[in-house]
matplotlib code that plots the C-alpha trace (Angstrom):
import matplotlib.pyplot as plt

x = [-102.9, -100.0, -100.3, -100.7, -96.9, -98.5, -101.5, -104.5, -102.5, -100.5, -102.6, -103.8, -99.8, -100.4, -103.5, -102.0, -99.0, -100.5, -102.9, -99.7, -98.7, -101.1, -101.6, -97.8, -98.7, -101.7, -99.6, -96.8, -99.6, -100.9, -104.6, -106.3, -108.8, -109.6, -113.4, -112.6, -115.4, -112.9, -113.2, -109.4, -108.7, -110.9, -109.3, -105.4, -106.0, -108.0, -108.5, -111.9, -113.7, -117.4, -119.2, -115.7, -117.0, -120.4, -119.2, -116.6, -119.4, -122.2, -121.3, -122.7, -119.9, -117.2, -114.0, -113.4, -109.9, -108.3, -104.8, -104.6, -107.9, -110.4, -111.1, -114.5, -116.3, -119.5, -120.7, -123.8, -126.2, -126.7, -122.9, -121.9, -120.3, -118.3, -115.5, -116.1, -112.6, -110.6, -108.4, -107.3, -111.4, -112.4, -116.2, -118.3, -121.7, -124.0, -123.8, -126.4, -126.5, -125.4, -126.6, -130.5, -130.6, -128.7, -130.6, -134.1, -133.8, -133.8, -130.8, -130.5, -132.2, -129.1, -126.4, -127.5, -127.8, -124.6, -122.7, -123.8, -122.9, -119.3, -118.9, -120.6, -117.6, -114.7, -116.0, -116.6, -113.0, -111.8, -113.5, -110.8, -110.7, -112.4, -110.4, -111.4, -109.1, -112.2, -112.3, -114.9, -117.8, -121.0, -121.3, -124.2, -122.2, -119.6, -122.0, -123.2, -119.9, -119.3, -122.5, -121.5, -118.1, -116.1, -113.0, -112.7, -109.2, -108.2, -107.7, -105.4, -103.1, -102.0, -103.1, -101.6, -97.6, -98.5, -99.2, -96.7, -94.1, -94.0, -93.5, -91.1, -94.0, -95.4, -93.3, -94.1, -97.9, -96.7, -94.4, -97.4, -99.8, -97.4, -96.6, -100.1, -101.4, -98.4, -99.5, -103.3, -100.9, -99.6, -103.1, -104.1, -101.2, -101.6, -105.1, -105.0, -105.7, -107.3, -111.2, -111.4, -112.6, -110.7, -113.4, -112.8, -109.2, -109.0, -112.0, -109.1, -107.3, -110.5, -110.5, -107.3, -107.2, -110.7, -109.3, -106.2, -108.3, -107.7, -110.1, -110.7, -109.7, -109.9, -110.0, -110.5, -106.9, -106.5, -106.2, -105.2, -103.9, -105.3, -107.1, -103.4, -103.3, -104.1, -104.1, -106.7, -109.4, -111.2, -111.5, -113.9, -115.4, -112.7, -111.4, -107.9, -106.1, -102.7, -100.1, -102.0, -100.2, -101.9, -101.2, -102.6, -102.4, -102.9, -104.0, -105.4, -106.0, -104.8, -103.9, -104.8, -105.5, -102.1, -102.8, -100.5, -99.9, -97.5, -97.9, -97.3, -96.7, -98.0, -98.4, -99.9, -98.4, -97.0, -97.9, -95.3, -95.9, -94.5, -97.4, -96.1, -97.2, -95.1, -92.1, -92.0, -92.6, -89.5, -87.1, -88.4, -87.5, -83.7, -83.5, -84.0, -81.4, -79.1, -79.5, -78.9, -75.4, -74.7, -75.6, -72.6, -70.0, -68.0, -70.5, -72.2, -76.0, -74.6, -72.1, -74.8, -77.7, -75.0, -73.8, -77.5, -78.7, -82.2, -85.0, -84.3, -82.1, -78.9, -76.5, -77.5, -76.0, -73.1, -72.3, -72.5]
y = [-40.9, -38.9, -35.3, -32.6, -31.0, -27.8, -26.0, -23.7, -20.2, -20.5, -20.3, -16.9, -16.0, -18.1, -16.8, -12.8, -14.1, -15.6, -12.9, -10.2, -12.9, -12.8, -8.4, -8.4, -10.9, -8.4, -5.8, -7.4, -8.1, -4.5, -6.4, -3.3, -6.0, -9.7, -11.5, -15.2, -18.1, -21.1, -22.6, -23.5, -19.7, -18.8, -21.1, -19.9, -16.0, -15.5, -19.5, -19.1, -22.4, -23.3, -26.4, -26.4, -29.1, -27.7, -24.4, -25.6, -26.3, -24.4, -20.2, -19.0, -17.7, -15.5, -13.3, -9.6, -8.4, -4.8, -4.8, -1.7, -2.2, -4.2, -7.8, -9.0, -11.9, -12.8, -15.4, -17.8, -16.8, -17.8, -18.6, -15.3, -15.7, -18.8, -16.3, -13.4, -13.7, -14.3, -11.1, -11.6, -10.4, -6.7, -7.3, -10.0, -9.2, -11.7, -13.4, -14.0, -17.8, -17.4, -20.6, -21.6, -23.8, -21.4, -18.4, -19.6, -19.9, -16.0, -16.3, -13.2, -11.2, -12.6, -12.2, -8.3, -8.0, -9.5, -7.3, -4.0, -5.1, -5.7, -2.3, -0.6, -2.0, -1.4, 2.4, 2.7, 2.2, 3.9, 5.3, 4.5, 1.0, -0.7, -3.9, -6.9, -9.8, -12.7, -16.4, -19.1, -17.1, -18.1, -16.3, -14.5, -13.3, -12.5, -10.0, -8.4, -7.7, -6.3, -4.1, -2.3, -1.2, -3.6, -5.1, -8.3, -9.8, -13.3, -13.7, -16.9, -14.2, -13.8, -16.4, -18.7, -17.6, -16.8, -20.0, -21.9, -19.7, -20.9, -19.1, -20.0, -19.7, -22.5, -25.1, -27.0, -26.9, -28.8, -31.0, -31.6, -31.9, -34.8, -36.4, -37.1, -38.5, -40.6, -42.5, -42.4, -44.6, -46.7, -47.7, -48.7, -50.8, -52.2, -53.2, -54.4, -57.9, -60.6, -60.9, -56.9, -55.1, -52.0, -49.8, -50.9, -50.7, -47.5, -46.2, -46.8, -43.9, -42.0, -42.5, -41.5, -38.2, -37.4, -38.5, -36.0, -32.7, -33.3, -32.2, -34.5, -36.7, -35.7, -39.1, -42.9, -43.8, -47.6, -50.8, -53.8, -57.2, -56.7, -53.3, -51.5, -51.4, -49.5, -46.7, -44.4, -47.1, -46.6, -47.9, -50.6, -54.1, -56.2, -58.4, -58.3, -61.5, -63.0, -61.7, -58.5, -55.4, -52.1, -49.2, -45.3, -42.1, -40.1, -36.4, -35.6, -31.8, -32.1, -30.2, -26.9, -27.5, -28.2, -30.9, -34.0, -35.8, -38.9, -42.3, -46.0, -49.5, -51.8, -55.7, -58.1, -60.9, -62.9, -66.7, -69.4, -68.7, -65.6, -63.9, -62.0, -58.5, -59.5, -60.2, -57.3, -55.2, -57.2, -56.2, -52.5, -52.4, -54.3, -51.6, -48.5, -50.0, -50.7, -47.0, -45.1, -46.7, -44.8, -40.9, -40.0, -37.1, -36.2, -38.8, -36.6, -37.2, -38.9, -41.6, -42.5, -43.1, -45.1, -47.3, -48.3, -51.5, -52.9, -53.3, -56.6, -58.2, -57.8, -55.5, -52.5, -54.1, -55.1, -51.8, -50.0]
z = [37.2, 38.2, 39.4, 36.2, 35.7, 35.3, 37.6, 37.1, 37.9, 34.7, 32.1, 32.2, 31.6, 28.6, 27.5, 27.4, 26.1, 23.2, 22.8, 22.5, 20.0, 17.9, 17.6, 17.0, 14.3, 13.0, 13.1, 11.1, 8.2, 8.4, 10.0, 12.0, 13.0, 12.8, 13.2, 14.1, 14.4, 14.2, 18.1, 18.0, 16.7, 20.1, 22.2, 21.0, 21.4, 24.7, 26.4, 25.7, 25.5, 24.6, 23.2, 20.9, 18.6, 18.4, 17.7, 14.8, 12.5, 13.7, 13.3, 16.5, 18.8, 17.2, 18.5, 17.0, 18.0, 17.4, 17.0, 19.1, 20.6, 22.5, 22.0, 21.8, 22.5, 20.5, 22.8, 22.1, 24.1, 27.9, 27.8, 28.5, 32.2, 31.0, 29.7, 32.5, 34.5, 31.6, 31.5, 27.7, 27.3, 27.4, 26.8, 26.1, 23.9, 22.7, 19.0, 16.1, 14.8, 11.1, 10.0, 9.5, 12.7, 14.9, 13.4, 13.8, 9.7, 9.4, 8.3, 5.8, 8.8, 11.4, 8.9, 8.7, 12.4, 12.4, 10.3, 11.5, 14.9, 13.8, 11.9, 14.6, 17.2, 14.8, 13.8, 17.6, 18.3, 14.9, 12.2, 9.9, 9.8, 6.8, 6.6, 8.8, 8.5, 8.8, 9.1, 7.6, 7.8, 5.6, 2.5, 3.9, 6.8, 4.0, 1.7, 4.8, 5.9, 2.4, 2.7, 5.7, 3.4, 5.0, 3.0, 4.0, 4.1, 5.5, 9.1, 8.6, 7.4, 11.1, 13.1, 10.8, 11.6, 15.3, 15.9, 14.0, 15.9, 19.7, 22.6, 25.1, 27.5, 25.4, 25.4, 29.2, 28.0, 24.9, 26.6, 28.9, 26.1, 24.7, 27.8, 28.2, 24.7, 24.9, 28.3, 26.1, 23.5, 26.3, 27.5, 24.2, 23.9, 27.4, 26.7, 22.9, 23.4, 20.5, 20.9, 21.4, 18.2, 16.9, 18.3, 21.6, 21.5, 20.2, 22.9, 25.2, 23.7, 23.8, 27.5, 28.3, 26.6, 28.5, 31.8, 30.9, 29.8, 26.3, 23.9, 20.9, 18.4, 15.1, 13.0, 13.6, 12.3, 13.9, 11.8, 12.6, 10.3, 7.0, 7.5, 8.1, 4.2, 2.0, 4.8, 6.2, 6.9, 10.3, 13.4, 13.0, 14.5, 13.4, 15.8, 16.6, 16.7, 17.9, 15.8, 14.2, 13.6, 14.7, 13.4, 14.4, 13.8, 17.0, 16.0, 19.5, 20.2, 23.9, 26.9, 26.6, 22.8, 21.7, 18.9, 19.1, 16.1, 15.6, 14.2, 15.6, 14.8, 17.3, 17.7, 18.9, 21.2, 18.5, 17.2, 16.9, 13.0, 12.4, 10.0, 6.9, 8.4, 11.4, 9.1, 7.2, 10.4, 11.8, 8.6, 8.4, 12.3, 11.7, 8.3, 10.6, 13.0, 10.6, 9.0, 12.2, 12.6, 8.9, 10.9, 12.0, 12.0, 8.9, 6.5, 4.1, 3.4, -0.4, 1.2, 3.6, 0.7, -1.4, 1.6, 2.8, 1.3, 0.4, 3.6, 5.0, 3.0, 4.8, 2.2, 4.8, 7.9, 5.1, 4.2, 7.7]

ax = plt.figure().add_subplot(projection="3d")
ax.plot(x, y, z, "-o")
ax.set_aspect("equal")
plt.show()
């Protein structure tokens, strides 16, 4: 593997930088305070990182930031010294489990516990807050909240546009984060063969993102021959043959969590008979071709949809 473009010492830059981000985004919403239990939330505000999957559908580690305050961890408990040197963390306390697995099924009990813990840190910073900006809490967690005469707001409010609007300090961890699904998409085209199943093929993926500190993979979107339509089937144990096409959908959350979505077209080596999949692939690809010579300067978006011809039959090399 070649070396990583981008080392430790950087990321707590990021992690402040993005953290300023997202109070200047509270702030712009008029958001005293948000309470966040969505892992990727975490993970964009402060770096912190725990069990993300695990913690995505189980509401036992949360993140309280002030916009002119402290930020605080909520940390499932014995996990506490994972986040310790992180500076974008003032303190970290321990959390309830909100659900009934997490919360020893006392769950009314932990959702109280809970909420008077929350109240108790905003009115300790200021006793005029009573808005918190929340995430997808369980309705327990919710009414609690409500009890303690909280208003509660949504938190997506400002994370949302913070992090659709990147940072400059941003953009070599996405670069990297790209660079390094894409060589995930070049092993599973190096190793697609016929007599491997889909699974196996797309495990390849799998293993590359692992090997490159990615984080997961949020679907099973590879098909090959038949399965590549109608979309959306999964990854299965269908055996690929000579001649398949492949298609996938990457949506890998990568380096550093940046997701990386994009789609691709594969094939297989072909046979001397082309299939009918492979044909169709063949004009769609000679179509695309054929349509880029028809972008050019001075050609408005109108002359360039009347000039293009039907896929594959020939009128679109014609009329460019």
């Amino acid at each position: 593997m070649p070396k990583d473009a981008i080392e430790r010492p950087d990321l707590h830059e990021l992690y402040l930088a993005r953290l300023a981000h997202v109070r200047a985004a509270m702030r712009k919403a008029d958001i005293p305070a948000v309470l966040e239990l969505d892992s990727n939330h975490i993970i964009y505000a402060t770096g912190a990182s725990n069990m993300q999957l695990f913690t995505l559908r189980t509401p036992a580690r949360y993140l309280l930031i002030l916009a002119d305050g402290p930020t605080i961890l909520y940390e499932y408990v014995g996990c506490e010294h994972l986040a310790k040197d992180l500076p974008t963390i003032d303190e970290i306390r321990p959390s309830e489990g909100l659900d009934t697995i997490s919360s020893g099924g006392d769950v009314a009990g932990a959702s109280r516990r809970f909420a008077a813990e929350i109240a108790g840190a905003i009115r300790d910073h200021d006793s005029e807050i009573d808005t918190l900006a929340i995430g997808r809490f369980p309705w327990r967690a919710v009414d609690a909240l409500r009890a303690e005469g909280l208003t509660v707001t949504d938190a997506d409010a400002a994370l949302l546009p913070a992090r659709a609007i990147k940072l400059d300090i941003e953009l070599p961890f996405i670069r990297e984060a790209m660079r390094r699904v894409e060589a995930g998409v070049r092993r599973l085209e190096e190793t697609a063969a016929p007599d491997r199943t889909e699974a196996e093929t797309w495990a390849e993926f799998h293993y590359s993102l692992m090997a490159r500190e990615g984080r997961y993979i949020s679907t099973r979107l590879f098909q090959s021959g038949p399965n590549t339509f109608p979309y959306f089937q999964e990854a299965g144990s269908r055996v690929l043959q000579p001649g398949d096409l492949l298609c996938l959908d990457t949506d890998a959350i990568g380096f550093e969590n940046y997701a990386v979505d994009f789609s691709r077209t594969l094939r297989i080596a072909r046979e001397t008979e082309v299939s009918t999949g492979l044909q169709a692939w063949m004009a769609a690809l000679g179509s695309k071709d054929s349509f880029a010579t028809l972008v050019v300067n001075g050609r408005c978006v109108r002359d360039r949809t009347f000039a293009t011809g039907r896929p594959g039959d020939g009128t679109a090399d014609q009329a460019a």
